[in-house]
C-alpha positions as a LaTeX table, in Angstrom:
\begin{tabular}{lrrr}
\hline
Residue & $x$ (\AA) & $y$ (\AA) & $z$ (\AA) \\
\hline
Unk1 & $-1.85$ & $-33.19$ & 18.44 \\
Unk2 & $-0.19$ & $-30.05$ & 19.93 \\
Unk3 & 1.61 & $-29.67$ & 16.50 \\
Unk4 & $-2.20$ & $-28.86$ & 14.79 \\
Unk5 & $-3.18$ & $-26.96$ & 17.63 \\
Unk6 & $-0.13$ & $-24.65$ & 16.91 \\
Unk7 & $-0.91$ & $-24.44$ & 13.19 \\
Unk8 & $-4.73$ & $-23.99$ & 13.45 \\
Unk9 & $-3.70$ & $-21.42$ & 15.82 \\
Unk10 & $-1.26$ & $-19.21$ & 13.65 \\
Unk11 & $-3.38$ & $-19.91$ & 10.48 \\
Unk12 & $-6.12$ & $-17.96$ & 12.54 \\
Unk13 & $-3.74$ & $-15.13$ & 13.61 \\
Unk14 & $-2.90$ & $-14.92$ & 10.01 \\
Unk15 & $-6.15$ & $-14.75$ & 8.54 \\
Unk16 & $-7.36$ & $-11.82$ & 11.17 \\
Unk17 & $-4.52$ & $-9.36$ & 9.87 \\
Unk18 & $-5.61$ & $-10.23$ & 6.04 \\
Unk19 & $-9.51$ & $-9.21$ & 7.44 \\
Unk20 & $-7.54$ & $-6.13$ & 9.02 \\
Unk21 & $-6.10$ & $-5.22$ & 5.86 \\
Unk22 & $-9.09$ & $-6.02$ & 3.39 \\
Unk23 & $-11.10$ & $-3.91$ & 6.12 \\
Unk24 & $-8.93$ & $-0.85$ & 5.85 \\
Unk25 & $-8.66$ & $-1.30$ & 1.78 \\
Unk26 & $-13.10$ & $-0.96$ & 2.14 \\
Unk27 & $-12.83$ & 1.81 & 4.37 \\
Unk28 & $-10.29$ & 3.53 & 2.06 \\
Unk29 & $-12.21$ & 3.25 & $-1.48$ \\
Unk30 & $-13.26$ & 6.77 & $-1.63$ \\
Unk31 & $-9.68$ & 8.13 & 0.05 \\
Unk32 & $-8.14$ & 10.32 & $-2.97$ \\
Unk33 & $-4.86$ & 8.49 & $-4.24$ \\
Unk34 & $-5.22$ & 5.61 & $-1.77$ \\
Unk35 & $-3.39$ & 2.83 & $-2.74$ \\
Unk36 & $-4.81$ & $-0.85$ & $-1.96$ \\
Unk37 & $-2.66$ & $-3.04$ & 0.70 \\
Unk38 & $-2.21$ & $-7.08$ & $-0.05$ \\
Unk39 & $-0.94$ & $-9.62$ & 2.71 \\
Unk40 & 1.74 & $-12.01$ & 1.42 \\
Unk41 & 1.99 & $-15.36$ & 3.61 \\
Unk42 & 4.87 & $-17.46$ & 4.66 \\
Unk43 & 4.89 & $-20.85$ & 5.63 \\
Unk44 & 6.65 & $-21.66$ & 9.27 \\
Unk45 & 9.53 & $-23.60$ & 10.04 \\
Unk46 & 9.08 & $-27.58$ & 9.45 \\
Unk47 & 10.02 & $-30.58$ & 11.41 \\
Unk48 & 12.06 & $-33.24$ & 9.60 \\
Unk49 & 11.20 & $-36.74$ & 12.05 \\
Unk50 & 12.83 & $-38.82$ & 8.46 \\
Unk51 & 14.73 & $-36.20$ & 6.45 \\
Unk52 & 14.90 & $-37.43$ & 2.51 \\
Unk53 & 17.95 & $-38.00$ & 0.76 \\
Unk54 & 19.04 & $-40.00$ & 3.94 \\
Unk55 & 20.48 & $-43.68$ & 3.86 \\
Unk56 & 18.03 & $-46.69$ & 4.42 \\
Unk57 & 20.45 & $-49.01$ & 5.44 \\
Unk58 & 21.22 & $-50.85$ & 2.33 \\
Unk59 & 22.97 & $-48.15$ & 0.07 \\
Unk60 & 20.34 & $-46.45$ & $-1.39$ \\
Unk61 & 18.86 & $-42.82$ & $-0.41$ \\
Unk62 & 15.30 & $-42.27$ & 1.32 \\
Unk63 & 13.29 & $-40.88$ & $-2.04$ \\
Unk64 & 11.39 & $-38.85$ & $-0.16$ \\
Unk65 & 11.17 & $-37.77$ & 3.78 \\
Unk66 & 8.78 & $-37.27$ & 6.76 \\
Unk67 & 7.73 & $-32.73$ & 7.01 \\
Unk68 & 5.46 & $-31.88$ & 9.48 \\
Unk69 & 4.59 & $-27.39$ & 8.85 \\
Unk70 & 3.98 & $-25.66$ & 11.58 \\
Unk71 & 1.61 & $-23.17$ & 10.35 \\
Unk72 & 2.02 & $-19.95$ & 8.50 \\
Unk73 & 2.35 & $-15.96$ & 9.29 \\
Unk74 & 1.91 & $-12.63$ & 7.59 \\
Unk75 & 6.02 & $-11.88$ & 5.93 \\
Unk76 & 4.15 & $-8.91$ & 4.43 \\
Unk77 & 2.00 & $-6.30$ & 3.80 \\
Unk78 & 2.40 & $-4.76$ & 0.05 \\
Unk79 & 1.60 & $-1.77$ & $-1.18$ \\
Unk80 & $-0.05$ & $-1.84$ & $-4.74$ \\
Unk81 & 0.73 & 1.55 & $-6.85$ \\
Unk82 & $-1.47$ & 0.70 & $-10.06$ \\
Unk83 & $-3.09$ & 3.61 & $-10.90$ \\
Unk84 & $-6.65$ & 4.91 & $-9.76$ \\
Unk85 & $-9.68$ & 6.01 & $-11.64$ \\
Unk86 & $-9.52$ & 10.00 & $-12.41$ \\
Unk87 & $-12.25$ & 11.84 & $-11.12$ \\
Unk88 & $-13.29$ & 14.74 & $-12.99$ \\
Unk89 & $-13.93$ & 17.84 & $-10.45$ \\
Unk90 & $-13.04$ & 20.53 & $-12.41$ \\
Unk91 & $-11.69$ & 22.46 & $-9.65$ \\
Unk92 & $-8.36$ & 24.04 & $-10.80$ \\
Unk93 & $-6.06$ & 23.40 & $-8.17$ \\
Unk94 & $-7.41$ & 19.58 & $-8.12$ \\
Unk95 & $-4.40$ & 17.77 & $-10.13$ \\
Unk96 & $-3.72$ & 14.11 & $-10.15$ \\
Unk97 & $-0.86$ & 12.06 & $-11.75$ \\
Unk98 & $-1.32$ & 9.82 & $-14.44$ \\
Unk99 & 1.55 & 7.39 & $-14.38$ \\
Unk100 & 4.39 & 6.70 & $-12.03$ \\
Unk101 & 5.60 & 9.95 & $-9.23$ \\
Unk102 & 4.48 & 11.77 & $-6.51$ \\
Unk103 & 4.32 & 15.05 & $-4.91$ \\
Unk104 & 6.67 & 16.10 & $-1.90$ \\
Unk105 & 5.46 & 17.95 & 0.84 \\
Unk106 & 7.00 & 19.32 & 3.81 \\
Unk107 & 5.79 & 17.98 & 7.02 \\
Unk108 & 5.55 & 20.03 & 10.35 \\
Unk109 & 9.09 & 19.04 & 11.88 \\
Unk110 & 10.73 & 19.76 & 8.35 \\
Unk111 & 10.91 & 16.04 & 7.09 \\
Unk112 & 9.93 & 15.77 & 3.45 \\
Unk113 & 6.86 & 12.98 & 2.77 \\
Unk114 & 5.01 & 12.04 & $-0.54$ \\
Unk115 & 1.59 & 11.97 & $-1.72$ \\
Unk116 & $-0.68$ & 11.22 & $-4.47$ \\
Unk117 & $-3.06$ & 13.36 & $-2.81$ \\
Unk118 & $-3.63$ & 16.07 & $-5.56$ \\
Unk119 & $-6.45$ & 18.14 & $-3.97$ \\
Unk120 & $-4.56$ & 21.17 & $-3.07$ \\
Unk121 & $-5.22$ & 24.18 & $-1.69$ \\
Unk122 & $-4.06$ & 27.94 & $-1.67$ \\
Unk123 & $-3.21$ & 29.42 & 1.51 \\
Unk124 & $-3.78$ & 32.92 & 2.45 \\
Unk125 & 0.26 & 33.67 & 1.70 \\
Unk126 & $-0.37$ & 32.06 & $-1.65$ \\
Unk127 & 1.52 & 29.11 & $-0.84$ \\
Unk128 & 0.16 & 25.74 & $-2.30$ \\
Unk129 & $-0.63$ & 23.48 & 0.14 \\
Unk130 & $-2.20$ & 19.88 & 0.86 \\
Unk131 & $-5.60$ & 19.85 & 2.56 \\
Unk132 & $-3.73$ & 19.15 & 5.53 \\
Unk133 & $-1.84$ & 22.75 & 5.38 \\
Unk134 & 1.41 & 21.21 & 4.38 \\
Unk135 & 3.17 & 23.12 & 2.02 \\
Unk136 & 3.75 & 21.75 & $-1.46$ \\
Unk137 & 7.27 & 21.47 & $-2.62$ \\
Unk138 & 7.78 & 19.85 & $-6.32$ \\
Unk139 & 9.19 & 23.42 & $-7.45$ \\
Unk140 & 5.28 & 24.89 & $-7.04$ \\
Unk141 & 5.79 & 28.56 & $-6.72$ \\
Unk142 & 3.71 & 31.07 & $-4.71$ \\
Unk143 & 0.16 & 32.07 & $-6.54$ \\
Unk144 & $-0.29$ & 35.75 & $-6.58$ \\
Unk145 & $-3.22$ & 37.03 & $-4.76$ \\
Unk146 & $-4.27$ & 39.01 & $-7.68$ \\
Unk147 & $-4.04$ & 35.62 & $-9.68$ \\
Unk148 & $-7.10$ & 35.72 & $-12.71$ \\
Unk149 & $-6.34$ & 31.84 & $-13.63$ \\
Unk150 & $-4.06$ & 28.94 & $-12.80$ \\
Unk151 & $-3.30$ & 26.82 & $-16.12$ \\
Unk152 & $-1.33$ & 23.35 & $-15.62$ \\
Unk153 & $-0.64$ & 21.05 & $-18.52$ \\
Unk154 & 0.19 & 17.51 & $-18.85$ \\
Unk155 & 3.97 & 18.24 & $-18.82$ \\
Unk156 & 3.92 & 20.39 & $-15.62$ \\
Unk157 & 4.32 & 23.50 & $-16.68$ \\
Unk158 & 2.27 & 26.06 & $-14.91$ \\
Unk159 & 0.72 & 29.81 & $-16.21$ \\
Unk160 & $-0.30$ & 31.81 & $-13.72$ \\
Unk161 & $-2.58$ & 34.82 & $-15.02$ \\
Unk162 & $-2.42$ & 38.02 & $-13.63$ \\
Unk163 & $-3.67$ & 41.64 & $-14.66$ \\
Unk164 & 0.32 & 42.79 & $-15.42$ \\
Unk165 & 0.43 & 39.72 & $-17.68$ \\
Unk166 & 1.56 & 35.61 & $-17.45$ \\
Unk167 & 4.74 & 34.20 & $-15.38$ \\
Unk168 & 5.40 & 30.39 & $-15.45$ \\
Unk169 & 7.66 & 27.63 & $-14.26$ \\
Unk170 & 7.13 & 23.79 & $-14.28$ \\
Unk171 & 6.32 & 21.30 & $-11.20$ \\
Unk172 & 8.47 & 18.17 & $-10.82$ \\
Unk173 & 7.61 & 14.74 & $-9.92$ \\
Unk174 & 9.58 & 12.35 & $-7.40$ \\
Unk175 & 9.53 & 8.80 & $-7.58$ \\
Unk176 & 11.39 & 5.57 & $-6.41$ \\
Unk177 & 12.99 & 2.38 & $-7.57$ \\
Unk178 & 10.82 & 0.76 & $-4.88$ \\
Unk179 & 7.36 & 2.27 & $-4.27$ \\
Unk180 & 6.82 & $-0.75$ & $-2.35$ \\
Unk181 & 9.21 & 0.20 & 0.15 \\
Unk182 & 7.72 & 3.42 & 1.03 \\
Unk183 & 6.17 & 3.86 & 4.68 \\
Unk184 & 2.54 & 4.82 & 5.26 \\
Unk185 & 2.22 & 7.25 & 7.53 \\
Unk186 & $-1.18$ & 8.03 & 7.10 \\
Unk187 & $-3.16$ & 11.80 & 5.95 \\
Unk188 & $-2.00$ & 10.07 & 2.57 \\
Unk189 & 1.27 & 10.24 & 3.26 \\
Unk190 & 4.39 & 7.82 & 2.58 \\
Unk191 & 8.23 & 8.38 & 3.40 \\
Unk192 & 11.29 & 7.49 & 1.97 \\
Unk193 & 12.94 & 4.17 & 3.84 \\
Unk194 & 16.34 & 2.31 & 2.79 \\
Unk195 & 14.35 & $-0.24$ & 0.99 \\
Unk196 & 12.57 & 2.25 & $-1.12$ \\
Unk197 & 15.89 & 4.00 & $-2.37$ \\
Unk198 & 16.52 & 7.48 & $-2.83$ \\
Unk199 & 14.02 & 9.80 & $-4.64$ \\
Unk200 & 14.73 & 11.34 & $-7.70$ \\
Unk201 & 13.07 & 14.00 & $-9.36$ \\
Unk202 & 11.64 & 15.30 & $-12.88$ \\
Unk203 & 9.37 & 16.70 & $-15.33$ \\
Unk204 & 6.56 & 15.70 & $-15.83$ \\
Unk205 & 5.60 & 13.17 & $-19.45$ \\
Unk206 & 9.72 & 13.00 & $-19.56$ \\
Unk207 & 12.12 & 9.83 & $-18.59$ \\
Unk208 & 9.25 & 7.46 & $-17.35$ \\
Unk209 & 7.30 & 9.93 & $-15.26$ \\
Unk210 & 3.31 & 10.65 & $-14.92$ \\
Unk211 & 1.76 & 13.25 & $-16.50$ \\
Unk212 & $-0.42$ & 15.83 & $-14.51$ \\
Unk213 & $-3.84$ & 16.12 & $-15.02$ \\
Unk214 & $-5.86$ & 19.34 & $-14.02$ \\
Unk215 & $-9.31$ & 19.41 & $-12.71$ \\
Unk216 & $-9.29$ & 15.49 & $-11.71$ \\
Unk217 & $-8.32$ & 13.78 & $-8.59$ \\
Unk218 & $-7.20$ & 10.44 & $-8.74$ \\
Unk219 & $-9.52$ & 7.51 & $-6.85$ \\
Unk220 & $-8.66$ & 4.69 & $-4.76$ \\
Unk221 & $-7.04$ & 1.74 & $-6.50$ \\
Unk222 & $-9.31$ & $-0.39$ & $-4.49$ \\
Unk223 & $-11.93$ & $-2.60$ & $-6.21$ \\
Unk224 & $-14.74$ & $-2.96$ & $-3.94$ \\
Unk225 & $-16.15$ & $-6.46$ & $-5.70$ \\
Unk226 & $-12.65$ & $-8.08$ & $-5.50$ \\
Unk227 & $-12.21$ & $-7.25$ & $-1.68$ \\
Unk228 & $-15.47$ & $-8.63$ & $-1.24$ \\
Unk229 & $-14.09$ & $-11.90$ & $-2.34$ \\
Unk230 & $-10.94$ & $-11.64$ & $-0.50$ \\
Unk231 & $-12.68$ & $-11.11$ & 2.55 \\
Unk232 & $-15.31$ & $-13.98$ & 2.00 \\
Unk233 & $-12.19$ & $-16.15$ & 0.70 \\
Unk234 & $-10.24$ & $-15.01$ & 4.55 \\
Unk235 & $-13.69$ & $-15.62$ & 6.81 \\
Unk236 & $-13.83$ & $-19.23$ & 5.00 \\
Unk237 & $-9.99$ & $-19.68$ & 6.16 \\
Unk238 & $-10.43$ & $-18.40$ & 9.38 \\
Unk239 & $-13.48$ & $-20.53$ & 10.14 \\
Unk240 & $-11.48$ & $-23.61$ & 8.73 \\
Unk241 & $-8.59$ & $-23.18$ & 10.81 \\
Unk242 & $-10.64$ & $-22.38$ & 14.00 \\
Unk243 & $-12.35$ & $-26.11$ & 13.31 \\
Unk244 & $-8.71$ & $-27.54$ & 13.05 \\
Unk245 & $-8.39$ & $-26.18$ & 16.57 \\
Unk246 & $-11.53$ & $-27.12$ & 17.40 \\
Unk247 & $-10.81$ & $-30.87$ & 16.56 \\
Unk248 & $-7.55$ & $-31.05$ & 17.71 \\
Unk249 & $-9.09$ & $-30.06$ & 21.24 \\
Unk250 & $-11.71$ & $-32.84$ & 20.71 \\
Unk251 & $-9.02$ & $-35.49$ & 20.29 \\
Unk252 & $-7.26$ & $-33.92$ & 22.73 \\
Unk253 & $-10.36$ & $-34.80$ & 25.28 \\
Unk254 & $-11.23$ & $-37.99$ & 23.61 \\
Unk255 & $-7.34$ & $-38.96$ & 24.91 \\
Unk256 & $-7.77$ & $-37.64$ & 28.32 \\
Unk257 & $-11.01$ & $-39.81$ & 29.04 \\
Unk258 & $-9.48$ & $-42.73$ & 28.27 \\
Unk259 & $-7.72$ & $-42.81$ & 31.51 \\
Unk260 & $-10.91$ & $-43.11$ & 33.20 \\
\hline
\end{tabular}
């Protein structure tokens, strides 16, 4: 009886962090380069009271055993990195990736993060920068003040207009074995871990790399309709494991009067 009150009880615990995480996918559909979060279950630790494969007494082997579960938890939380809608803005410094990398930015106590976050800006020292004021890395160079037009292609490489004429150079992408393993830290933001493995760096189009798209930001991954499910699928589970409580406790009491 205790045994189902257990389970009921960790099946609810479980289901309230997949509503968590649907929740924060919903409130995240219109965050630029979000990426949508799924929770991967694991089932608990089982009791063997007849374990199969076991002698019954006269030579031959128990075909099959006695497994009570004890419930199941949240193992993990994963990251999906399939690519978002562009949205056309038409804003020139409003670049998304098309394909597999990131930008790296420099965060306020010098640690480098990445983002898919391509709405940048241009600071007042020229400097490209993330909405946030972090600077840009990827090899972006400074923007003249007395800049005419900014011209990015699909391969990275940038022309920067100015009155005495056109300089350019070419902004690299970083990406990981693992995307998965990166840590969210929010603003947009993910950093490198052991489990993601190191970054490594390149043009853009080249060796498996996105290409760079100017005047578009890329969307949210996150398809409203399908969360919608999810989190009419997780209320369903929720509700069904709170009845398994629910029960148990009514057995429970049905025991305890019979003493009277």
């Amino acid at each position: 009886m205790l045994l189902s009150l257990n389970s009921g009880a960790t099946g609810m615990e479980a289901q309230q962090l997949n509503l968590n995480t649907i929740s924060n996918n919903l409130a995240n559909v219109n965050t630029t380069g979000f990426k949508r979060s799924t929770i991967e279950f694991q089932d608990l630790i089982y009791q063997n009271p007849r374990v199969v494969g076991t002698e019954a007494g006269n030579g031959e082997l128990v075909p099959t055993g006695v497994e009570m579960g004890n419930g199941s938890r949240v193992v993990a939380t994963a990251k999906d990195f399939s690519q978002g809608q562009l949205n056309q803005t038409g804003q020139q410094f409003d670049v998304a990736i098309q394909g597999d990398g990131f930008f790296a930015v420099q965060r306020p106590d010098g640690t480098i993060a990445y983002t898919r976050d391509g709405s940048l800006k241009v600071g007042a020292d020229g400097k490209v920068t993330t909405s946030d004021g972090l600077p840009l890395l990827s090899n972006f160079q400074t923007i003249p003040s007395n800049a005419t037009n900014v011209a990015i292609d699909s391969s990275g490489d940038v022309t920067v207009t100015t009155p005495s004429g056109n300089t350019t150079f070419t902004v690299q992408l970083t990406r990981f074995n693992n995307p998965g393993g990166l840590q969210s830290l929010g603003g947009n933001l993910y950093a490198e871990t052991p489990s993601s493995g190191t970054p490594s760096q390149g043009n853009p189009g080249t060796n498996g790399f996105g290409t760079l798209s100017q005047g578009y930001l890329e969307g949210s991954n996150v398809n409203v309709v399908g969360e919608m499910v999810n989190m009419i699928t997780a209320q369903r589970a929720y509700e069904i494991n709170s009845k398994s409580v629910q029960t148990s406790d009514e057995m429970l009491q049905r025991v305890s009067q019979l003493k009277q």
